[in-house]
C-alpha positions as CSV (number, residue, x, y, z in Angstrom):
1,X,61.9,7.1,-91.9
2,X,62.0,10.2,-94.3
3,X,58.2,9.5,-94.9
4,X,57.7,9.0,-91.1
5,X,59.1,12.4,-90.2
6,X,57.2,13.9,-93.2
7,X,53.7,13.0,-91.8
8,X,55.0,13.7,-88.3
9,X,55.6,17.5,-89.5
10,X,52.1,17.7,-91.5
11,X,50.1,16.3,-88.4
12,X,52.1,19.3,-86.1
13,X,51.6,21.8,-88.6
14,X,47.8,20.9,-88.7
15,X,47.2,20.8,-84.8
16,X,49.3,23.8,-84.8
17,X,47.2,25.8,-87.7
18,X,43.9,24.6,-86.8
19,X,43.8,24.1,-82.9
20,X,46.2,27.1,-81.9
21,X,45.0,30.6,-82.7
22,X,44.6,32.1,-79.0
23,X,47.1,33.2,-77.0
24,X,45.5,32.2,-73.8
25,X,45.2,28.7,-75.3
26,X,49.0,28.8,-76.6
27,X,49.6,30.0,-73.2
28,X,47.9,27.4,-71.4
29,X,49.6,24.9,-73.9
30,X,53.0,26.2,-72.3
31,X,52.1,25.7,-68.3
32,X,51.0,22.2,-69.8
33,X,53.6,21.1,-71.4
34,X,56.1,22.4,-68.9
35,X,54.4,20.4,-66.6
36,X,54.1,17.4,-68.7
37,X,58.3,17.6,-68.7
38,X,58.2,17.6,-65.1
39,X,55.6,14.9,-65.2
40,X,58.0,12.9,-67.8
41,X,61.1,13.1,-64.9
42,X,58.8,12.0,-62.1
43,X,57.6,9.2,-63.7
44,X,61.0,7.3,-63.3
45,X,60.5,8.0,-59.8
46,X,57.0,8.3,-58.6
47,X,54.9,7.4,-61.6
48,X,51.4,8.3,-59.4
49,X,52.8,11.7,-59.0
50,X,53.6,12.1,-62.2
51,X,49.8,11.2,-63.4
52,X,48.2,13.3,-60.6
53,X,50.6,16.3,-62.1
54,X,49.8,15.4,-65.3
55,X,45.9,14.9,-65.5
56,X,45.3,18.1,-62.5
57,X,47.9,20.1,-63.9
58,X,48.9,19.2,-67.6
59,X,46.0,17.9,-68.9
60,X,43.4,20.5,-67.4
61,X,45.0,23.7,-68.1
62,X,45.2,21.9,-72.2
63,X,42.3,21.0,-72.3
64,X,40.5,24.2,-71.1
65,X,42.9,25.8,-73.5
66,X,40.7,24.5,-76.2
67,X,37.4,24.0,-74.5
68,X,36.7,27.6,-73.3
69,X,39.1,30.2,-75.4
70,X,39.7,28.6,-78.9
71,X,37.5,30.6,-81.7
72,X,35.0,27.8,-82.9
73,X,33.5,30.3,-85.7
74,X,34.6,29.7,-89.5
75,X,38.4,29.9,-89.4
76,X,39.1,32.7,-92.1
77,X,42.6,31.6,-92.4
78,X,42.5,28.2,-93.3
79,X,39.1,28.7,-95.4
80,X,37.6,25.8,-92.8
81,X,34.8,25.5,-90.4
82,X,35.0,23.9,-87.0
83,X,33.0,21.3,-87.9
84,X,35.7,20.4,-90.8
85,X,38.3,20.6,-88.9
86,X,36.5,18.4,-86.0
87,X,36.1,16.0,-88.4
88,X,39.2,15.6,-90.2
89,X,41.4,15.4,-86.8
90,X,43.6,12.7,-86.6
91,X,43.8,12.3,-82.8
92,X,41.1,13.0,-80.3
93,X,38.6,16.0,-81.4
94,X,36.5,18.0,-79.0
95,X,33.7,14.8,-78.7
96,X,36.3,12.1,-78.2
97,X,37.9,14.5,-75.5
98,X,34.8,14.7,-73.5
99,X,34.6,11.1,-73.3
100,X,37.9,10.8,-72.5
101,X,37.3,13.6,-69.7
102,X,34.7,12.0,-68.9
103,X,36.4,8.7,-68.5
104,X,39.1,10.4,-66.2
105,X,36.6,12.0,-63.5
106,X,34.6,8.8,-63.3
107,X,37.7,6.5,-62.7
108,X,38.4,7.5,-58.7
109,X,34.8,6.6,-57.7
110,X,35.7,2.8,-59.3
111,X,38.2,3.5,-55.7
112,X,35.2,4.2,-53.7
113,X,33.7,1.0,-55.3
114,X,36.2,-1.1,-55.1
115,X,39.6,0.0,-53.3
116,X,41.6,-3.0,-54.3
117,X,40.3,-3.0,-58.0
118,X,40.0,-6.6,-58.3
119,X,43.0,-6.7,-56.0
120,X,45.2,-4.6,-58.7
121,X,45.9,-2.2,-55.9
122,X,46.8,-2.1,-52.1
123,X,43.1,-0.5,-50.5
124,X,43.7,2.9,-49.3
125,X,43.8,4.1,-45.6
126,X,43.5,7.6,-45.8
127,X,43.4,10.6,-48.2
128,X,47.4,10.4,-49.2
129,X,46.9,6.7,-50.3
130,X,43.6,7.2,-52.2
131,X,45.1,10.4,-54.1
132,X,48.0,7.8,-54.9
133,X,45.8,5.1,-55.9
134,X,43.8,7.7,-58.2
135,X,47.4,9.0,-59.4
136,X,47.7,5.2,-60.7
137,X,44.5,4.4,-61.9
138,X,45.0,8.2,-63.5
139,X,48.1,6.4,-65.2
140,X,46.5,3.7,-66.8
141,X,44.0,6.0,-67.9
142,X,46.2,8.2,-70.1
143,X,48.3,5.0,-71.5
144,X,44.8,3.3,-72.6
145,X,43.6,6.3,-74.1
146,X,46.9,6.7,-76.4
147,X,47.2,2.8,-77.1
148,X,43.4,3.1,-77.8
149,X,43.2,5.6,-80.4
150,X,46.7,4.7,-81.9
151,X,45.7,1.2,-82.8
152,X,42.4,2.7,-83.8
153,X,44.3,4.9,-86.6
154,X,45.5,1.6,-87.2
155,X,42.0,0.1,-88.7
156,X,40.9,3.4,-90.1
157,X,43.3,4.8,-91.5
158,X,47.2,2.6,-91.9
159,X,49.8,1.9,-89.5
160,X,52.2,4.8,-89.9
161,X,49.5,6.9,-88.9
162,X,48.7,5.8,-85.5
163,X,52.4,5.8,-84.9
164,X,53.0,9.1,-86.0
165,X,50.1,10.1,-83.6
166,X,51.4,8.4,-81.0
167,X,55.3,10.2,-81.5
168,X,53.5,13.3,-82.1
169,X,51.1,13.5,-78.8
170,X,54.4,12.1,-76.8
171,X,56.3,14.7,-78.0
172,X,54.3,17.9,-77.9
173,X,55.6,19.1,-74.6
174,X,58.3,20.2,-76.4
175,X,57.3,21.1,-79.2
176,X,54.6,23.1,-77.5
177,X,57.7,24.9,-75.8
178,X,59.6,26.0,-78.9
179,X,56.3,26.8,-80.4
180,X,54.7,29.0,-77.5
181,X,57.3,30.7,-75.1
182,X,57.0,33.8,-76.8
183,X,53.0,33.4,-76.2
184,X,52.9,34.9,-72.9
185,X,54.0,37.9,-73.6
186,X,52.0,38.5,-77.1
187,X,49.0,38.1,-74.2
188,X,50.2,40.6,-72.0
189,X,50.4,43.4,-74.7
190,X,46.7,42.6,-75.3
191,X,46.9,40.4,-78.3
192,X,44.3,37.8,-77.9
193,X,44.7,35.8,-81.5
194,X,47.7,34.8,-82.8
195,X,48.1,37.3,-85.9
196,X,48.1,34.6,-88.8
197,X,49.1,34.7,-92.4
198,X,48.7,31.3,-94.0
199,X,51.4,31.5,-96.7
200,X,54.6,33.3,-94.1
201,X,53.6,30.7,-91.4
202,X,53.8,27.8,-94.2
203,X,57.5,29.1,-94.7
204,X,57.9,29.1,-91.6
205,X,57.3,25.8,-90.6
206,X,59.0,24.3,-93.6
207,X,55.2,23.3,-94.6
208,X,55.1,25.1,-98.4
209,X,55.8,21.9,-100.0
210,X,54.8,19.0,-97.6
């Protein structure tokens, strides 16, 4: 478990260090992952509500995060480009999250299709049941695409990778929280990046010596 915990710390410290140097991304990251929380509670209750919240609301204010205001230049700080970095991420890069968008949109026409999916779900009748029955396919959506690449990590890389990844992308709601609350307010005094030093934010995160 020691080990476990180790990787799990190096793979946060890497999304964090590599993937997190706006404010308005790190800001976005918070609305996401307070809404993923809320997400998390529904789901004992009204799992298609809980997808529709977190694909429309979670997942889209993330994922814009790094589409649109994330620097993609050569990242000074960590002495890396943004193809490097692209390429050495463990979980789903920029490409792989396109599909994966991709993949999401596409899935409410199979209801226009097919309402019953192969008689998985009851037809709907009107615009509350097919937002439902989107909020379910939505569902099975985001639990394929974090079996998918986990048992992936499996074949390319070892077990205890794709497991990490899995604990890790689980988890990041709150650690996204303790990470970025302070975010907002670094953005409304102007400050676009995250001012970075690599060696005070290794000692910070406990990251010197992993």
């Amino acid at each position: 478990m020691t080990e476990f915990f180790k990787q799990l710390a190096i793979q946060r410290w890497d999304d964090h260090r590599y993937y997190h140097h706006s404010r308005i991304n790190q800001t976005l990251h918070l609305i996401s992952a307070i809404s993923f929380v809320v997400a998390y509670g529904m789901l004992f209750t009204d799992p298609a509500v809980a997808a529709l919240i977190a694909w429309l609301v979670s997942m889209t204010s993330r994922q814009s995060g790094h589409f649109f205001f994330e620097p993609k230049g050569y990242d000074q700080v960590n002495q890396a480009t943004h193809e490097f970095k692209e390429d050495i991420k463990v979980g789903y890069n920029l490409r792989r999250k396109i599909v994966l968008m991709v993949i999401w949109a596409a899935a409410p026409l199979l209801l226009l299709v097919d309402p019953a999916l192969q008689g998985w779900l009851e037809p709907h009748t009107d615009l509350e049941s097919f937002a439902r029955n989107t909020g379910t396919l939505w569902l099975a959506v985001g639990v394929g695409g974090l079996l998918f690449r986990t048992v992936h990590l499996f074949f390319i890389k070892d077990v205890m990778s794709g497991l990490v990844w899995m604990t890790k992308i689980l988890t990041d709601p709150f650690h996204d929280i303790k990470l970025y609350y302070k975010a907002p307010m670094a953005l409304m005094r102007g400050e676009l990046i995250e001012p970075r030093n690599l060696a005070q934010m290794e000692e910070e995160h406990g990251m010197r010596h992993a």
